[in-house]
LUMGUPA-736915 format. One record per residue: z, x, y of N, C-alpha, C in turn; chain. Coordinates in Angstrom, 3 decimals. Layout:
BEGIN
nzz;nxx;nyy;cazz;caxx;cayy;czz;cxx;cyy;chain
Z;X;Y;Z;X;Y;Z;X;Y;A
...
END
This chain:
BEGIN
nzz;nxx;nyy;cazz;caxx;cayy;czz;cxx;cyy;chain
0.000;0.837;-1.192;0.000;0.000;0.000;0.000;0.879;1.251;A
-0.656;0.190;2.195;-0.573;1.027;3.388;0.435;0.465;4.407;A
1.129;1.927;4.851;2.661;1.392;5.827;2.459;0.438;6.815;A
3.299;-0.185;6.897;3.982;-1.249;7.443;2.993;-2.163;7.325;A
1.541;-2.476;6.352;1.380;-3.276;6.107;1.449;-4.268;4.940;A
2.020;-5.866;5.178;2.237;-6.235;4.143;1.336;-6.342;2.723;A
1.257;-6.892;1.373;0.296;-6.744;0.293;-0.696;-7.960;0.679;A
0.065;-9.434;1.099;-0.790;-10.335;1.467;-1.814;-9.425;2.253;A
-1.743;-9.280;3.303;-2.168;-8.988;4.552;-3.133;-7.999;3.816;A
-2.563;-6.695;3.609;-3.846;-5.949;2.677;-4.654;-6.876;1.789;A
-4.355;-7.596;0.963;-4.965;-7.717;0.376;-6.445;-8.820;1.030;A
-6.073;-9.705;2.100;-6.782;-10.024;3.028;-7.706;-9.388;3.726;A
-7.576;-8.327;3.977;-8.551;-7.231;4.413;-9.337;-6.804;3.495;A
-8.857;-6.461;2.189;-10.354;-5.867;0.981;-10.767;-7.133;0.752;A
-10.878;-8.312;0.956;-11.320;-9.410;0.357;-12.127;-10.009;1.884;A
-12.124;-9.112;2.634;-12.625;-9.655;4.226;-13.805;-8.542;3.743;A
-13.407;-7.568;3.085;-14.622;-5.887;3.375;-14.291;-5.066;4.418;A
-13.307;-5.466;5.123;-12.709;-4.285;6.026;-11.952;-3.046;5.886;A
-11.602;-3.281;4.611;-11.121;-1.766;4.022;-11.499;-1.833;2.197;A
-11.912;-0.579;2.120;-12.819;-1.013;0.713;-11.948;0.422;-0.120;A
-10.482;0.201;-0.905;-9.951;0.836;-1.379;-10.912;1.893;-2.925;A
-10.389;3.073;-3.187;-10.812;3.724;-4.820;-10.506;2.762;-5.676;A
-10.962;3.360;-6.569;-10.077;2.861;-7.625;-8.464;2.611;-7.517;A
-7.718;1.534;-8.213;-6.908;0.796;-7.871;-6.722;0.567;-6.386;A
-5.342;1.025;-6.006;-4.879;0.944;-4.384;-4.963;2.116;-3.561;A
-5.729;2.991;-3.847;-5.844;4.476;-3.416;-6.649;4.181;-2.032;A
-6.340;4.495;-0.972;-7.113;4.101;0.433;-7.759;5.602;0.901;A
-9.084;5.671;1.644;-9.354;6.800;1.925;-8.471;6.772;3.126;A
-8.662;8.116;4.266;-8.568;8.604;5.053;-8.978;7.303;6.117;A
-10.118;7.215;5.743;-11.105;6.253;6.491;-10.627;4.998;6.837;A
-9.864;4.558;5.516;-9.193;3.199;5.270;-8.264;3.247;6.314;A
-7.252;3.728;5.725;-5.967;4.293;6.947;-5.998;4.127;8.568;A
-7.637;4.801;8.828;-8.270;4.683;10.319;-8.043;3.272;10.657;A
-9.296;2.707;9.565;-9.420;1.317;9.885;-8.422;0.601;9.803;A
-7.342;0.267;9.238;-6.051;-0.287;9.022;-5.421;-0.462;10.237;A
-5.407;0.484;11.146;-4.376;1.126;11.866;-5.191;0.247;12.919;A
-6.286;0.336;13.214;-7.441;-0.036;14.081;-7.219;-1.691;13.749;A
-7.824;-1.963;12.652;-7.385;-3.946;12.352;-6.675;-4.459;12.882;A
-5.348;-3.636;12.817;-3.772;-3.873;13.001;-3.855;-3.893;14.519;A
-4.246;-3.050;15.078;-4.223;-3.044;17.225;-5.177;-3.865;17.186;A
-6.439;-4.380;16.804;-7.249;-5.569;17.468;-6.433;-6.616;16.952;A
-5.917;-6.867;15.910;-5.297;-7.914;15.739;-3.754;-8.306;16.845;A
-3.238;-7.112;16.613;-1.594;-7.458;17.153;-2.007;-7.205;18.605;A
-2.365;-6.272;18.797;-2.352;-6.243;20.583;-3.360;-6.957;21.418;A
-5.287;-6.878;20.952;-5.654;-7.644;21.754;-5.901;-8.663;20.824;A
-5.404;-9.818;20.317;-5.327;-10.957;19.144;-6.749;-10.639;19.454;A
-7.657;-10.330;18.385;-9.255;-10.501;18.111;-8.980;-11.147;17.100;A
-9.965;-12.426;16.739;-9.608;-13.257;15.556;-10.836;-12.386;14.475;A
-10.971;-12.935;13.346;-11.120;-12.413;12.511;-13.125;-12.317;12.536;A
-13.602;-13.291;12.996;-15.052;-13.435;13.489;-15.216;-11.716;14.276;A
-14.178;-11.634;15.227;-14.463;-10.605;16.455;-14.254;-9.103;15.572;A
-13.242;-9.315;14.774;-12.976;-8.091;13.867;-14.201;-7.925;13.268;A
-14.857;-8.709;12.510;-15.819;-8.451;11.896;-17.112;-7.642;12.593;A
-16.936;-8.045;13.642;-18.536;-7.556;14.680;-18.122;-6.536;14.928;A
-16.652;-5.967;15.490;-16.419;-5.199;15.922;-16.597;-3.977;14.583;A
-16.158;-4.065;13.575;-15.838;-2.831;12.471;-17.615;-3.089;12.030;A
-18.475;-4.311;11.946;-19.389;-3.922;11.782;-20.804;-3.216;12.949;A
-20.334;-3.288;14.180;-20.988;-2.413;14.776;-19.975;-0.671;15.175;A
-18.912;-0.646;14.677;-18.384;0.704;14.428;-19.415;1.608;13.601;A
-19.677;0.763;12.017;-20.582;0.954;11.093;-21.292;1.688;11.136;A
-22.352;0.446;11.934;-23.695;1.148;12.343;-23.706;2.257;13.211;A
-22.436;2.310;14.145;-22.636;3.528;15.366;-22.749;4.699;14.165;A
-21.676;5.032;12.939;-21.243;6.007;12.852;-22.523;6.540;11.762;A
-23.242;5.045;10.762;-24.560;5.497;10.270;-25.485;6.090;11.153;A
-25.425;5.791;12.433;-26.453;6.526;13.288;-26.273;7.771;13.753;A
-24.960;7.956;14.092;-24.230;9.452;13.882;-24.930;10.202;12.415;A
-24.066;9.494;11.425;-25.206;10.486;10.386;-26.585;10.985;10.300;A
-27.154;9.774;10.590;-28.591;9.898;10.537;-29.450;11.032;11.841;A
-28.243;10.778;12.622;-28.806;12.001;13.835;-28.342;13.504;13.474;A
-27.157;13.348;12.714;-27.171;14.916;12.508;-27.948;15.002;10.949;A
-28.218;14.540;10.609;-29.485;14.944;9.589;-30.667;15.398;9.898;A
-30.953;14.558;11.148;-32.151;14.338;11.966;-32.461;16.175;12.673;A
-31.311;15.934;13.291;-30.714;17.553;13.941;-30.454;19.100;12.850;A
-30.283;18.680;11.677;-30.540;19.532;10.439;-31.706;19.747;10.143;A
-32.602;18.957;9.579;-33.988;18.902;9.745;-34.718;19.530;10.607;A
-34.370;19.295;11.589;-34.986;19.883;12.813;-34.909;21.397;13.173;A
-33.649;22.198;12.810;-33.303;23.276;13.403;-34.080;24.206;11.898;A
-34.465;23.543;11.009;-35.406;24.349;9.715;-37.257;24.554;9.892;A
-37.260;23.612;10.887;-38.697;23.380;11.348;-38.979;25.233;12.037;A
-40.288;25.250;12.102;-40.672;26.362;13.027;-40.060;26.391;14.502;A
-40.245;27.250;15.409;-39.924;26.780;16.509;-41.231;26.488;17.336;A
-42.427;26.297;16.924;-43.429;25.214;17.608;-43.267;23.739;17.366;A
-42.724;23.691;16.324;-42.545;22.461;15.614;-41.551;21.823;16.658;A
-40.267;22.506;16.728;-39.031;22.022;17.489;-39.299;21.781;18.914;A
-40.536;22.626;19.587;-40.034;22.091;20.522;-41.335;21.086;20.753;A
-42.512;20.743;19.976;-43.250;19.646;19.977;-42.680;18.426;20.054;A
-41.295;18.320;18.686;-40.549;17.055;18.161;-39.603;16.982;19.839;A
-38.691;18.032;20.660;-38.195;17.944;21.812;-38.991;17.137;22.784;A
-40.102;17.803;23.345;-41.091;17.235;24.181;-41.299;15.785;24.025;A
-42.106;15.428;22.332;-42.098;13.976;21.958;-41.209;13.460;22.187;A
-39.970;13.563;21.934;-38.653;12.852;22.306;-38.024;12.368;23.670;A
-38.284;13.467;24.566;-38.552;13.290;25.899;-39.461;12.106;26.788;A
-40.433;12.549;25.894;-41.736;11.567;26.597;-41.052;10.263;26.169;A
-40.967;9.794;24.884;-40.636;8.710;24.177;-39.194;8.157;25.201;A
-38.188;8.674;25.309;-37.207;8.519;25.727;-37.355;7.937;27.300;A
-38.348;8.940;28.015;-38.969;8.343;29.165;-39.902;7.113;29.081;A
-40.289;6.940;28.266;-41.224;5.821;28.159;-40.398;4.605;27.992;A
-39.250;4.810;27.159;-38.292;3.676;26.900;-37.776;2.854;27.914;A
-37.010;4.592;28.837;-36.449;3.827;29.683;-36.809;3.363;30.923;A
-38.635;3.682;31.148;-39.488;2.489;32.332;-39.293;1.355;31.477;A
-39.524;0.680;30.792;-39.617;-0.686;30.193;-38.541;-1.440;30.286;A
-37.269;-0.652;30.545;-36.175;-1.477;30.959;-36.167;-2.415;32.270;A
END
């Protein structure tokens, strides 16, 4: 169990998908984060359980995109360095192009 939270209450959360324990009750690191995090949107700014959800599921995606950029950034630093700074430039342009359309 994780401190000071009750088993109901945990167990409400793996059955929501907000904390997705190992095998048996073993919580990652990660879990713990999120727990701690549930626990302040819940107790301090009351987020009901709809708002929790959006909220831990656009955490998600931020932190898949984190991955995916330092992969992106791994990839990249193996390329030649004509390569790197073609993919820079493109990125630039692209990035500028984006943000006229706003």
């Amino acid at each position: 169990m994780i401190a000071s939270i009750d088993e109901p209450t945990l167990e409400d959360w793996v059955q929501h998908g907000w904390l997705r324990p190992n095998s048996g009750r073993d919580f990652s690191e990660m879990d713990l984060a999120r727990a701690r995090l549930i626990s302040d949107l819940r107790e301090q700014l009351q987020i009901n359980e709809d708002g929790i959800d959006v909220i831990l599921d656009l955490l998600d995606q931020l932190h898949g995109l984190r991955r995916v950029s330092r992969s992106f950034s791994a990839a990249t630093r193996l390329q030649p360095v004509q390569v790197r700074r073609k993919l820079r430039a493109d990125v630039r342009r692209l990035s500028n192009l984006l943000d006229s359309r706003r």
